[in-house]
C-alpha positions in Angstrom: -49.0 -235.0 -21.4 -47.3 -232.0 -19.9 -43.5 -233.6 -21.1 -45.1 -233.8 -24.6 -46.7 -230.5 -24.7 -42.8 -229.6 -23.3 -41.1 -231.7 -26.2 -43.3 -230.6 -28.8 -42.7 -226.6 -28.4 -38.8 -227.2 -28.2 -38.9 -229.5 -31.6 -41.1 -226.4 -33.0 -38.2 -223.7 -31.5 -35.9 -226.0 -33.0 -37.4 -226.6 -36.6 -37.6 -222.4 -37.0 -34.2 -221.9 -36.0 -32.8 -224.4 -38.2 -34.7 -222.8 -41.2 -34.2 -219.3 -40.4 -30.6 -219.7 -38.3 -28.0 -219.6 -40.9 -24.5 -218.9 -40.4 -22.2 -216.7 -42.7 -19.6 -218.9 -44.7 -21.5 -222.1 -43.6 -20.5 -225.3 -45.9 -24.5 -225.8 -46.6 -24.7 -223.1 -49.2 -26.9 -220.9 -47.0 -23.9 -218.1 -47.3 -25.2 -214.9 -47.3 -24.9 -213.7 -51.5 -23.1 -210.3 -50.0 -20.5 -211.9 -48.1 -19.6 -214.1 -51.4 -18.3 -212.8 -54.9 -21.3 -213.9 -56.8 -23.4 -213.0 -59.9 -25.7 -210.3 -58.8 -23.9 -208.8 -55.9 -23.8 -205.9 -58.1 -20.2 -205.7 -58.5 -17.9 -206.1 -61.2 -15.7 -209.6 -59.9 -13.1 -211.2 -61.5 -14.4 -212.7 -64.9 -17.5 -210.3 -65.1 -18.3 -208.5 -67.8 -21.5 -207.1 -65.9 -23.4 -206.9 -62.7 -26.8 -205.4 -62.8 -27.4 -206.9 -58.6 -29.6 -209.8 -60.2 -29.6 -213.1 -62.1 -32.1 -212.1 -64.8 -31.5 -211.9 -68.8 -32.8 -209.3 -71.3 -31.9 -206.7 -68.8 -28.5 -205.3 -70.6 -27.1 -208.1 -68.6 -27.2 -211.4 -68.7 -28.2 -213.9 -65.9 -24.4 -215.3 -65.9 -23.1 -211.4 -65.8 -21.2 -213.0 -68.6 -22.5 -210.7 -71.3 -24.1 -206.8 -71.7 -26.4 -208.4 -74.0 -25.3 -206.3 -77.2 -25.2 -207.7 -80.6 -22.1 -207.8 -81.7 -20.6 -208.9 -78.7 -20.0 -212.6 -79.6 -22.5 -214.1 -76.7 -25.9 -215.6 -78.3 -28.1 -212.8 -75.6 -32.0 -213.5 -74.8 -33.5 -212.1 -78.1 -30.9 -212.9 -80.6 -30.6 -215.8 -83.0 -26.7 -215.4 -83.3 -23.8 -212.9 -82.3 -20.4 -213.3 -84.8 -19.0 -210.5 -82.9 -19.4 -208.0 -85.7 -22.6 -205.6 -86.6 -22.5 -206.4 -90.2 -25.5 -208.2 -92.1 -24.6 -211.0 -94.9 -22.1 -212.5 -93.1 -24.3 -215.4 -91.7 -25.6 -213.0 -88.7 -27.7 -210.3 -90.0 -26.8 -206.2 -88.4 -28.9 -206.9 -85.5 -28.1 -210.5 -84.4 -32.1 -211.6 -84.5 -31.4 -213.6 -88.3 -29.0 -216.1 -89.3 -30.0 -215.1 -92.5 -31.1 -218.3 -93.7 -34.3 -218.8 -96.1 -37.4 -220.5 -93.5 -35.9 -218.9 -90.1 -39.3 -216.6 -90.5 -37.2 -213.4 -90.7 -36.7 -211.4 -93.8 -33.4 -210.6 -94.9 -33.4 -207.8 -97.0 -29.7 -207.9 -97.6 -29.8 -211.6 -98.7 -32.0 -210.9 -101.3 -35.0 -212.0 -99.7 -38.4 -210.4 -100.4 -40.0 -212.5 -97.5 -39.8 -215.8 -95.0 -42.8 -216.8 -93.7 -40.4 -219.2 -91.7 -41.1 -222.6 -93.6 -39.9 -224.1 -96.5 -43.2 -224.8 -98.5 -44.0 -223.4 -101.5 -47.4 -222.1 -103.0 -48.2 -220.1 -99.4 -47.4 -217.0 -101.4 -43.8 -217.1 -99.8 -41.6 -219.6 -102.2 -38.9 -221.9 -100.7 -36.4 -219.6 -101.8 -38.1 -216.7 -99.7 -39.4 -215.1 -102.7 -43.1 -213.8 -102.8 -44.1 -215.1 -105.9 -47.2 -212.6 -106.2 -46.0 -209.2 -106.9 -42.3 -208.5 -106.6 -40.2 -210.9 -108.5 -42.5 -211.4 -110.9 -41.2 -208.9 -113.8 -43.7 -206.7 -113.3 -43.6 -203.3 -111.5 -46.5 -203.5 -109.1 -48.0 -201.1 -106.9 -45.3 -200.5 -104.1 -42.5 -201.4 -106.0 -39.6 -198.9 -107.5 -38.4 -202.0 -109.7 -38.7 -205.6 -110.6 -36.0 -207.7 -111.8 -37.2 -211.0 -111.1 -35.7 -210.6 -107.2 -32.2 -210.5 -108.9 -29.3 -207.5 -108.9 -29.0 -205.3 -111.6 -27.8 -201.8 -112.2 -31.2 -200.3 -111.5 -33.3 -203.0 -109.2 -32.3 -205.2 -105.4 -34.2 -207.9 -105.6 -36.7 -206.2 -103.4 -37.7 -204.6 -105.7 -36.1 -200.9 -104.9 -34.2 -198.9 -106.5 -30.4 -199.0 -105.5 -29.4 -196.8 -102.9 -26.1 -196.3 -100.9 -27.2 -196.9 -97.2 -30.1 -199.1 -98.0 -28.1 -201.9 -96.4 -28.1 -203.9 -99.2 -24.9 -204.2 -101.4 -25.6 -204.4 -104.7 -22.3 -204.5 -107.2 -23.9 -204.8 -110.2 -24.8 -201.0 -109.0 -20.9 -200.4 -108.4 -21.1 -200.6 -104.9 -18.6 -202.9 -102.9 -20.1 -202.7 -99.6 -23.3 -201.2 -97.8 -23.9 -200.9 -94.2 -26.7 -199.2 -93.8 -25.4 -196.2 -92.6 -23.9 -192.3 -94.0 -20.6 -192.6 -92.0 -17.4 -191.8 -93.8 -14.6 -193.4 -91.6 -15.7 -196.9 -91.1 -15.0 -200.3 -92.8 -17.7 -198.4 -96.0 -17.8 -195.3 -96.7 -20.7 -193.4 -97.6 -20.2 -193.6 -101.2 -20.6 -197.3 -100.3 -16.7 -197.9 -101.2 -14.4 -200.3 -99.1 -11.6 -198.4 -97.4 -8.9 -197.3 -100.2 -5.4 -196.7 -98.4 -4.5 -193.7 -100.1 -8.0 -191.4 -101.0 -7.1 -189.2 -98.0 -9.9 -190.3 -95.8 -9.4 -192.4 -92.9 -11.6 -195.3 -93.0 -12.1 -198.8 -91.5 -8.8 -200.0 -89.9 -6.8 -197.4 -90.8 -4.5 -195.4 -88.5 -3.9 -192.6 -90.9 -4.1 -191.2 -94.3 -2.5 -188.6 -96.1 -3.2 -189.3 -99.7 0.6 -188.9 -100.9 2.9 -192.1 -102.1 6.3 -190.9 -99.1 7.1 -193.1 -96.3 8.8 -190.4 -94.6 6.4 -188.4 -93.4 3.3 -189.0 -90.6 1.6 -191.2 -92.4 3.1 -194.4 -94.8 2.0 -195.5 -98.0 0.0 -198.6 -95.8 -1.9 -196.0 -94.1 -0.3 -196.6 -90.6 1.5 -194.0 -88.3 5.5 -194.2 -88.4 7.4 -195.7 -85.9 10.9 -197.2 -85.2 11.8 -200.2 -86.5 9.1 -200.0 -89.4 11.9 -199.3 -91.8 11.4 -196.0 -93.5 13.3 -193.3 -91.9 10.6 -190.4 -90.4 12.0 -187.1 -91.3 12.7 -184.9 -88.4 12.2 -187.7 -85.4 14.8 -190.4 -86.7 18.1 -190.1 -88.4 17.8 -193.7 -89.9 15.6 -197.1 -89.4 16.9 -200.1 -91.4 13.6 -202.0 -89.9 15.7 -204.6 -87.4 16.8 -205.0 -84.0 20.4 -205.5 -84.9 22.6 -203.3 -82.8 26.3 -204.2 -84.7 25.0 -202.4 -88.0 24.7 -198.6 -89.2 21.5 -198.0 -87.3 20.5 -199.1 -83.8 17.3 -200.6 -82.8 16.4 -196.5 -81.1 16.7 -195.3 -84.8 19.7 -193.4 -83.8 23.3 -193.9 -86.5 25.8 -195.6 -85.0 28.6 -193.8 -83.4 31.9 -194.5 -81.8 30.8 -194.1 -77.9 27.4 -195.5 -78.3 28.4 -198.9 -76.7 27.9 -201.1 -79.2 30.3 -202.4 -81.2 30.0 -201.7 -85.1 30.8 -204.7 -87.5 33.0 -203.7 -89.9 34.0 -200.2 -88.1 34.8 -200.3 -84.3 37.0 -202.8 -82.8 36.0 -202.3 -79.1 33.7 -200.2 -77.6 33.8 -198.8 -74.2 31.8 -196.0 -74.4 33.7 -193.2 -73.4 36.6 -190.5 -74.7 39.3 -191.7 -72.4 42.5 -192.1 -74.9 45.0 -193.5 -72.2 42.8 -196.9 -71.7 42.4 -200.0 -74.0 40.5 -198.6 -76.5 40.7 -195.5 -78.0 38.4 -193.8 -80.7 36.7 -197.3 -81.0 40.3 -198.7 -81.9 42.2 -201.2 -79.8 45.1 -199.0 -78.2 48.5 -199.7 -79.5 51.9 -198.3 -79.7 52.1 -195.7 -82.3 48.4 -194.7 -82.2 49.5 -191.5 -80.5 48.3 -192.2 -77.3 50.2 -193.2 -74.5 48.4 -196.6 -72.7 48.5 -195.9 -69.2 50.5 -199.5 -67.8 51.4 -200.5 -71.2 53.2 -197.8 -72.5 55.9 -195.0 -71.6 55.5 -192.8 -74.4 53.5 -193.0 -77.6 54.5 -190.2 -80.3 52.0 -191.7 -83.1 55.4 -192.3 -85.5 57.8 -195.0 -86.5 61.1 -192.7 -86.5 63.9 -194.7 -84.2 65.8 -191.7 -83.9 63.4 -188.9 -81.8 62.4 -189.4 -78.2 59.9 -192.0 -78.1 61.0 -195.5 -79.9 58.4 -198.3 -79.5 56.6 -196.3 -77.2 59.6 -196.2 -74.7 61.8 -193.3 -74.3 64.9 -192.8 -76.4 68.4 -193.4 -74.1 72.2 -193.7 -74.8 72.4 -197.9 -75.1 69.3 -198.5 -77.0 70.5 -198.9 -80.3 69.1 -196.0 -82.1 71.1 -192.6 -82.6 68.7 -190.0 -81.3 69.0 -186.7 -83.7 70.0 -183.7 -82.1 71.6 -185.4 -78.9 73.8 -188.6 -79.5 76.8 -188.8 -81.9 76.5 -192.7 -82.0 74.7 -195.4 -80.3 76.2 -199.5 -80.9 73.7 -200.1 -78.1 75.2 -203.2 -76.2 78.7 -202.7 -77.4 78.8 -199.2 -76.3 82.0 -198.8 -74.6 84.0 -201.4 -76.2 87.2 -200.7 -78.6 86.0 -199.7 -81.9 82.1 -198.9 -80.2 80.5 -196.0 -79.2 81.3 -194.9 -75.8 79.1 -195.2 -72.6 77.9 -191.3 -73.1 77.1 -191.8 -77.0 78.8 -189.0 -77.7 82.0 -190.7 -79.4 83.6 -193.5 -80.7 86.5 -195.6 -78.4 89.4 -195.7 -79.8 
């Protein structure tokens, strides 16, 4: 009795420190969540978008930390019925992400056209199958509550909720000239608060534009497309480029910087330069963008004695070597007469070049 009394406390010891014993970075899964990159550690890991410290939705983030639950953001969050990444209605995702704006989802989609949705598709339950209460508005009559009644269709003066048009209502109604509505007064987004789609060129910057000035020149801070300049778009920006032929070609007038091409830029211009070292040196192998060669006027250090930039055979630089008594060529001013290789024979100028031999 006593050795089972003994063996029954130690299997008691034993069974708590097995449950309550666990060891960091065991292989059961009984890690402790601080010591591991996890969902709810309340910091922002690798691949989180979010990390409130728990694993609960609807909180502003979502049990996965996969999403900040805000419509718009592409992630279906607790609360929504779809997220197409945008905040505009009539798209298939209405502006808040709780309608797919489809007739019988039980939400009313104004901007559809629908005047209600009592989330079925029966008719005769005073909502009809094509969400359209079938009692008052929609019926061609202007009842009590409504601005308008156009049979729940668009016109120039009625939505087919039975409200006058309105810019910022949220509804876009074209037959009333407008060409977008988002519900909201701002001027620089993708609709303006006239309810216009961005115009490049009105001087207002709106939707994806980067800038606009209002003027047709490409030459200035802001192009005709309503984007900012830069190099390599093509149009030369007055004051910050001297040219831009819109490629990355480095052998033609411009180079890919936007700067003109120049002898001593490095690059070699088709057409124009036949080497380029970059540098002024004129005694090396290519001078002024020109291979060096005898009668350029520069003398080609290894290559060449003298180089006095003429043809003339009779000063004191001949083929870029200097003029001497045996060459040939009768140098003005110092040699009488020069047979070259038959100097000093009978009949030939002497060794000297000053005379004939007799």
């Amino acid at each position: 009795m006593v050795m089972m009394g003994v063996l029954s406390r130690f299997g008691l010891i034993a069974a708590v420190c097995v449950a309550a014993c666990k060891v960091p970075n065991a292989s059961d899964g009984s890690v402790d969540a601080s010591l591991r990159e996890l969902c709810g550690n309340k910091f922002l890991d690798t691949g989180e978008v979010c990390d409130d410290g728990n694993e609960k939705s609807g909180d502003g983030c979502a049990a996965d930390c996969q999403s900040d639950e805000t419509c718009g953001n592409g992630v279906i969050d607790v609360g929504e019925a779809c997220d197409d990444s945008n905040n505009i209605g009539g798209d298939g995702c209405s502006i808040d992400c709780k309608s797919d704006e489809t007739c019988g989802n039980g939400v009313r989609d104004i901007g559809q056209g629908e005047t209600c949705d009592d989330g079925n598709s029966v008719a005769g339950d005073g909502c009809s199958t094509k969400c359209q209460v079938s009692e008052s508005c929609g019926n061609g009559i202007v009842d009590v509550g409504e601005e308008c009644d156009a049979m729940n269709q668009f016109t120039a003066t009625c939505d087919p909720d039975c409200t006058r048009p309105a810019c910022g209502d949220g509804v876009k109604n074209t037959v009333a000239g407008e060409g977008c509505d988002d519900g909201n007064s701002i001027a620089t987004d993708a609709c303006d608060n006239s309810c216009r789609n961005p115009i490049c060129g009105n001087g207002l910057v709106e939707g994806a534009e980067q800038c606009d000035d209002g003027d047709s020149k490409n030459n200035d801070e802001c192009l005709t497309t309503c984007t900012t300049p830069r190099c390599g778009d093509g149009y030369t920006w007055m004051m910050h480029e001297e040219c831009d032929d819109g490629n990355t070609s480095q052998t033609d007038a411009c180079l890919v910087n936007c700067v003109a091409a120049s002898c001593g830029d490095g690059y070699i211009r088709a057409g124009y330069e036949q080497c380029e070292d970059g540098n002024t040196i004129t005694s090396d192998a290519c001078v002024f963008c020109q291979n060096a060669r005898c009668g350029d006027g520069y003398v080609h250090t290894g290559y060449e004695q003298c180089d006095d930039g003429n043809p003339y055979t009779t000063d004191a630089c001949i083929n870029c070597v200097p003029s001497r008594c045996g060459d040939g060529y009768v140098r003005a001013g110092y040699e009488y007469c020069d047979s070259g290789g038959n100097n000093g024979l009978s009949g030939y100028c002497n060794t000297s070049c000053s005379g004939y031999v007799p």
